[in-house]
C-alpha positions as CSV (number, residue, x, y, z in Angstrom):
1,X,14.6,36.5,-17.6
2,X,16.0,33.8,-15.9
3,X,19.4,34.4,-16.9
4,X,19.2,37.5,-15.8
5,X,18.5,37.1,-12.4
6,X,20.8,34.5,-11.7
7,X,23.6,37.2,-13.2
8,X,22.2,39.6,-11.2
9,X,22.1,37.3,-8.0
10,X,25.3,36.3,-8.5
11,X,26.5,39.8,-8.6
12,X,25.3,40.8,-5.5
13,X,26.8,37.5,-3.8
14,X,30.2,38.6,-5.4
15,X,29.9,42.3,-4.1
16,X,29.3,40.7,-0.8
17,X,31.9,39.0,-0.5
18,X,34.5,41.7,-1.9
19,X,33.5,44.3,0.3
20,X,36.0,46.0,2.2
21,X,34.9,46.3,6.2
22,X,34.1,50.1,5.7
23,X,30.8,51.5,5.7
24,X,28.2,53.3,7.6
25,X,28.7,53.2,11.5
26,X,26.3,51.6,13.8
27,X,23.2,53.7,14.2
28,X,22.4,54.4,17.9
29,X,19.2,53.2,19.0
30,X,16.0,55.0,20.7
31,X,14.7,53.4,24.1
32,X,11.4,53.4,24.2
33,X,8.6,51.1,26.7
34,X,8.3,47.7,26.3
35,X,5.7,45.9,25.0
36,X,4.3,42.1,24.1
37,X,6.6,41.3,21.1
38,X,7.4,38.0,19.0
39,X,10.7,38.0,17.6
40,X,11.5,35.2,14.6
41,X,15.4,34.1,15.3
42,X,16.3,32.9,12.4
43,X,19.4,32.0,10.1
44,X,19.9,31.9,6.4
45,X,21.9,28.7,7.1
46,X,22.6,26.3,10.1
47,X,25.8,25.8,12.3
48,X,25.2,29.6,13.1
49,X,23.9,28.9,17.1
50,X,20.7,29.9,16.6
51,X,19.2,28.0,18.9
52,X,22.0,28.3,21.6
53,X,21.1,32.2,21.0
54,X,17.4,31.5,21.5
55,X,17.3,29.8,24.8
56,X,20.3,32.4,26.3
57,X,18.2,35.4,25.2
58,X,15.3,33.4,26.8
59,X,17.4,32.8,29.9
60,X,18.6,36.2,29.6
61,X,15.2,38.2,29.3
62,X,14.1,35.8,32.0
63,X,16.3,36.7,34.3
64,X,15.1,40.4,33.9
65,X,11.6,38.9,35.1
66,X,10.3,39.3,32.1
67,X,7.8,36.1,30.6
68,X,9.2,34.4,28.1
69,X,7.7,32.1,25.4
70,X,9.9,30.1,23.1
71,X,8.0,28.3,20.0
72,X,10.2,25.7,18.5
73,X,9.2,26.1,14.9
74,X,11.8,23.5,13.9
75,X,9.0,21.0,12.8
76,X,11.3,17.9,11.7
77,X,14.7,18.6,13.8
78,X,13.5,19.9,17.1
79,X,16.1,20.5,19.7
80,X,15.3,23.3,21.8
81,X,13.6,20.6,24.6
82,X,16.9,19.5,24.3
83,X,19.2,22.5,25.1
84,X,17.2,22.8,27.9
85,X,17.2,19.1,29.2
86,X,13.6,18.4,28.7
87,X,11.8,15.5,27.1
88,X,8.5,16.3,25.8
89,X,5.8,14.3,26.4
90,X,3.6,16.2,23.7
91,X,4.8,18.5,20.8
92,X,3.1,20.6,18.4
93,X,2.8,17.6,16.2
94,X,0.3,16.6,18.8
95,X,-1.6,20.2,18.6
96,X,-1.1,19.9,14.5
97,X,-2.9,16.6,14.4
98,X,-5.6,17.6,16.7
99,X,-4.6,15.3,19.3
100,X,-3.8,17.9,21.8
101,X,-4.4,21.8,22.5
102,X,-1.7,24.4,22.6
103,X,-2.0,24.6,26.8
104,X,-1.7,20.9,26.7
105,X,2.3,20.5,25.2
106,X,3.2,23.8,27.0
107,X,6.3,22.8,28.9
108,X,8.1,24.6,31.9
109,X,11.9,25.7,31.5
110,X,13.9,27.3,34.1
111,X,13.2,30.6,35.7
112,X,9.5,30.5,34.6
113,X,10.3,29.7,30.5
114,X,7.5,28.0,28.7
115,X,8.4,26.1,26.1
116,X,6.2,25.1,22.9
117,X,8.2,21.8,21.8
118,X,8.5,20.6,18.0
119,X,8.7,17.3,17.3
120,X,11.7,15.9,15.8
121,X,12.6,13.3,12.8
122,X,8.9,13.5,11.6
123,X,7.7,14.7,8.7
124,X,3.9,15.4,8.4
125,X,4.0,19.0,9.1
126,X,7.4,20.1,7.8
127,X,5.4,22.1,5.6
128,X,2.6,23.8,7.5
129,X,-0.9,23.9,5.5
130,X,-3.3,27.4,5.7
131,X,-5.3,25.6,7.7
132,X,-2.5,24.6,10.2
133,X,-1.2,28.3,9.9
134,X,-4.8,29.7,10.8
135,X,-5.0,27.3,14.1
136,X,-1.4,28.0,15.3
137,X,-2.1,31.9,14.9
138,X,-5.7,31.5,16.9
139,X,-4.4,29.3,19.4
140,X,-1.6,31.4,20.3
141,X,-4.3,34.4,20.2
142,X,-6.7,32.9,22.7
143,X,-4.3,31.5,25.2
144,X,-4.9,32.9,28.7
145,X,-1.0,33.4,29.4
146,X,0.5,36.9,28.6
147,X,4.4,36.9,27.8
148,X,6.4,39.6,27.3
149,X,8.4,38.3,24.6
150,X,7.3,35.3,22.3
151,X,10.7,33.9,21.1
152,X,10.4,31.6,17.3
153,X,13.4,29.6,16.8
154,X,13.0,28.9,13.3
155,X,14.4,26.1,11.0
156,X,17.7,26.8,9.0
157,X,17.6,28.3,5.5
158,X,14.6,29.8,3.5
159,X,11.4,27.0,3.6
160,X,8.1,27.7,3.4
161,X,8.1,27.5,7.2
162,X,10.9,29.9,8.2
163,X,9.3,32.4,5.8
164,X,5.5,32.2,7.5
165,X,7.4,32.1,11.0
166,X,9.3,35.5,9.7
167,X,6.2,37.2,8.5
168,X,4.0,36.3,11.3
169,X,6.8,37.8,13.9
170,X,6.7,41.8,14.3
171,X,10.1,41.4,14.8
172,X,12.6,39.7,13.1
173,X,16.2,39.0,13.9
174,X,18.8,37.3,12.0
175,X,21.7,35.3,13.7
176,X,25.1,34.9,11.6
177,X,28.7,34.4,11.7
178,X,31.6,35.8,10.6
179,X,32.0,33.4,7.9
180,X,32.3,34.2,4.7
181,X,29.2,31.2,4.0
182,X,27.1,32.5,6.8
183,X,26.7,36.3,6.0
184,X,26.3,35.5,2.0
185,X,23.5,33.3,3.3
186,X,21.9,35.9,6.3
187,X,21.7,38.2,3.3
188,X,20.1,36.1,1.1
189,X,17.5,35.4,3.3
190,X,17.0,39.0,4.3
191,X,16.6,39.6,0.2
192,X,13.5,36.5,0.2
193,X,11.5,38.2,2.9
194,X,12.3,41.6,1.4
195,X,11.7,41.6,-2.4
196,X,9.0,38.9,-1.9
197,X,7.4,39.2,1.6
198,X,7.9,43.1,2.0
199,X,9.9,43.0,5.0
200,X,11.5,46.2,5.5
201,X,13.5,46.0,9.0
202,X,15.6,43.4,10.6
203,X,18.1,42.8,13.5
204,X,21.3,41.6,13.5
205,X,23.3,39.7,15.8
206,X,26.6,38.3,15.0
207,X,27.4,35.2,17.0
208,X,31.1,33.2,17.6
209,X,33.4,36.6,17.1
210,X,36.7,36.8,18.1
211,X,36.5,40.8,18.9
212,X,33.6,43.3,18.3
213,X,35.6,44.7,15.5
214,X,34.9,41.7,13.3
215,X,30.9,41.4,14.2
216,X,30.8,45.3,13.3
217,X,32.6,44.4,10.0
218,X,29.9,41.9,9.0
219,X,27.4,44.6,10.0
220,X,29.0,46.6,7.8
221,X,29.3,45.0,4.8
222,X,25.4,43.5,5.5
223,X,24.6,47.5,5.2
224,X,26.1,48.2,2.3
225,X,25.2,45.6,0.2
226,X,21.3,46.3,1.3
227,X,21.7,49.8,0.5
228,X,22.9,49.2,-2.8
229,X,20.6,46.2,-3.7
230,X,17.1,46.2,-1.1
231,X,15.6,48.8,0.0
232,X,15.6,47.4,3.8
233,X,17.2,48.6,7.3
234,X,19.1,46.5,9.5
235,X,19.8,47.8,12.9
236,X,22.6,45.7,15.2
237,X,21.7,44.4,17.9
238,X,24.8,43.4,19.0
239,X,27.7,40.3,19.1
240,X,28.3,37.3,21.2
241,X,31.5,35.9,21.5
242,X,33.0,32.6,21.0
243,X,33.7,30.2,23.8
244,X,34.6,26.3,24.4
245,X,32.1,26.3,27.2
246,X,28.9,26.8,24.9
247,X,29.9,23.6,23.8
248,X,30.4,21.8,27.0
249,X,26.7,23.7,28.1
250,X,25.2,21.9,25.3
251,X,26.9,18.8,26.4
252,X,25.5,19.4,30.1
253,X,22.2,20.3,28.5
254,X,22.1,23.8,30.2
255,X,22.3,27.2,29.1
256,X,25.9,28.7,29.2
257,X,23.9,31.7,31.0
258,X,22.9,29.6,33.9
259,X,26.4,27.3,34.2
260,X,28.9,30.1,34.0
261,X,26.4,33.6,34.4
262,X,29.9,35.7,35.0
263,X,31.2,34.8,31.7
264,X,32.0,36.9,28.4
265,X,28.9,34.8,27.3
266,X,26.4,35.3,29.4
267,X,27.2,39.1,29.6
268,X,27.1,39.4,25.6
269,X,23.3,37.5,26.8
270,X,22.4,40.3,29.4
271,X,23.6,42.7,27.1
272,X,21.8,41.6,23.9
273,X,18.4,41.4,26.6
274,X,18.9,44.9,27.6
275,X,19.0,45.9,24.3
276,X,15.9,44.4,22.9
277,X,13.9,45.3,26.0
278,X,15.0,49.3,25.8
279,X,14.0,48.7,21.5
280,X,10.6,49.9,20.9
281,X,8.6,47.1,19.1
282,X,6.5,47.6,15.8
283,X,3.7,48.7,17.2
284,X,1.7,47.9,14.2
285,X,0.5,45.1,12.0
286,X,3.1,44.8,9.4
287,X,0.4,44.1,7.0
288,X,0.1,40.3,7.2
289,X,-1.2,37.5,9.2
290,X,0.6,38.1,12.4
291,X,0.7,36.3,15.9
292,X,-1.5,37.8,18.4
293,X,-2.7,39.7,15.7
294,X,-6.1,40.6,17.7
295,X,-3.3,42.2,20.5
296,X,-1.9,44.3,17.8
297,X,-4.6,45.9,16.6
298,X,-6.2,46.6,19.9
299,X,-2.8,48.4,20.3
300,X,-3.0,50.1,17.3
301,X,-6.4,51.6,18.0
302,X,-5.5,52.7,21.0
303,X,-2.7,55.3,20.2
């Protein structure tokens, strides 16, 4: 059995990697109204930008007046206080341990962002207990604040954590690269939540391309290999491309967005906001714990 799988695994890893860049073409989306959604940005591996895409989406959205709520759900390495130039007094390791409530570590970003900080180089609650899970998810229910968009930045890779951050999103999107590494990973991740979480749909958005062509090509050959081997649908959201400046942004401790807003960047940004504000959400539960769960259903009962 085991030795089957593994075979089988690496099979698919193979086809992935052969694959020409031919394949379905992108599927036009439908607009449809906007409602209160979380989306999970995650990664199957780091080095990918997933936070720098997190906090420009953020920006982005924000900039559309739109209220934006970014959970760091990096519970050892947060850094998404630091993209923005913030030091946390508090972090959810505060709210974990009882010490604080949610509204208490809240912090303020620019244009109106709030920010739920992780802590960072700690360990205690790397690994989030049911009980912790069930407090998070009620907290997050009964907070006064309504948001538009709830924005997860998840850890790297496939942890007990990223996979309950996933689950508990209605939305999930996956950042990768054009590398090689990075889109054998993004799928691999995409085949955890799918053969053993039931995930069915999930965004894409290829960051640090050199031209669309090559972000369409890993969309591509991400398509194909689902088709042959999960039975799941990706839709692309769209590319962002590389640029020296994200790195001197980080440096700065601003968002390329708000340093350079006329940029390739922070168009590929507006863009990508656009996009996901003219998507129509899940309007359902998915069929698991999810955050504002009590919203959800309330929505659902409605229609």
């Amino acid at each position: 059995m085991t030795n089957s799988s593994s075979h089988a695994g690496a099979d698919q890893a193979k086809t992935l990697r052969d694959l020409n860049p031919q394949g379905d073409s992108v599927s036009s989306q439908s607009e449809g109204d906007q409602s209160t959604c979380v989306y999970s940005i995650t990664s199957g591996k780091g080095g990918v930008g997933k936070t720098a895409v997190v906090a420009n989406l953020a920006y982005a959205l924000a900039n559309k007046e739109k209220r934006v709520l970014i959970l760091d759900a990096d519970l050892g390495l947060a850094n998404i206080d630091v993209v923005f130039g913030l030091t946390p007094e508090y972090n959810l390791n505060h709210f974990f341990s009882e010490e604080k409530e949610l509204h208490e570590i809240i912090m303020d970003g620019p244009l109106g962002i709030k920010i739920l900080p992780a802590g960072s180089g700690i360990q205690n609650f790397t690994r989030l207990d049911s009980h912790h899970k069930i407090r998070l998810l009620g907290a997050l229910d009964s907070m006064h604040n309504h948001f538009d968009f709830v924005l997860i930045d998840t850890e790297a890779g496939i942890s007990e954590n990223v996979t309950y951050f996933n689950t508990a999103a209605q939305e999930i999107l996956v950042v990768t690269t054009p590398e090689p590494t990075a889109i054998t990973d993004a799928y691999a991740l995409m085949k955890l939540l799918s053969t053993q979480y039931h995930e069915k749909k999930f965004n894409l958005v290829v960051n640090q391309i050199g031209r669309e062509e090559d972000a369409l090509d890993v969309y591509r050959k991400l398509t194909m290999v689902s088709n042959r081997y999960l039975d799941i649908s990706i839709d692309y959201l769209g590319s962002i491309p590389k640029d020296r400046q994200m790195v001197e942004s980080i440096r700065k401790q601003k968002v390329i967005s708000e340093l350079t807003p006329e940029s390739k960047v922070s168009q590929a940004f507006k863009q990508l906001a656009t996009r996901i504000c003219t998507e129509p959400p899940q309007s359902a539960p998915k069929g698991n714990i999810q955050f504002f769960w009590n919203k959800l259903l309330k929505a659902e009962a409605g229609r």
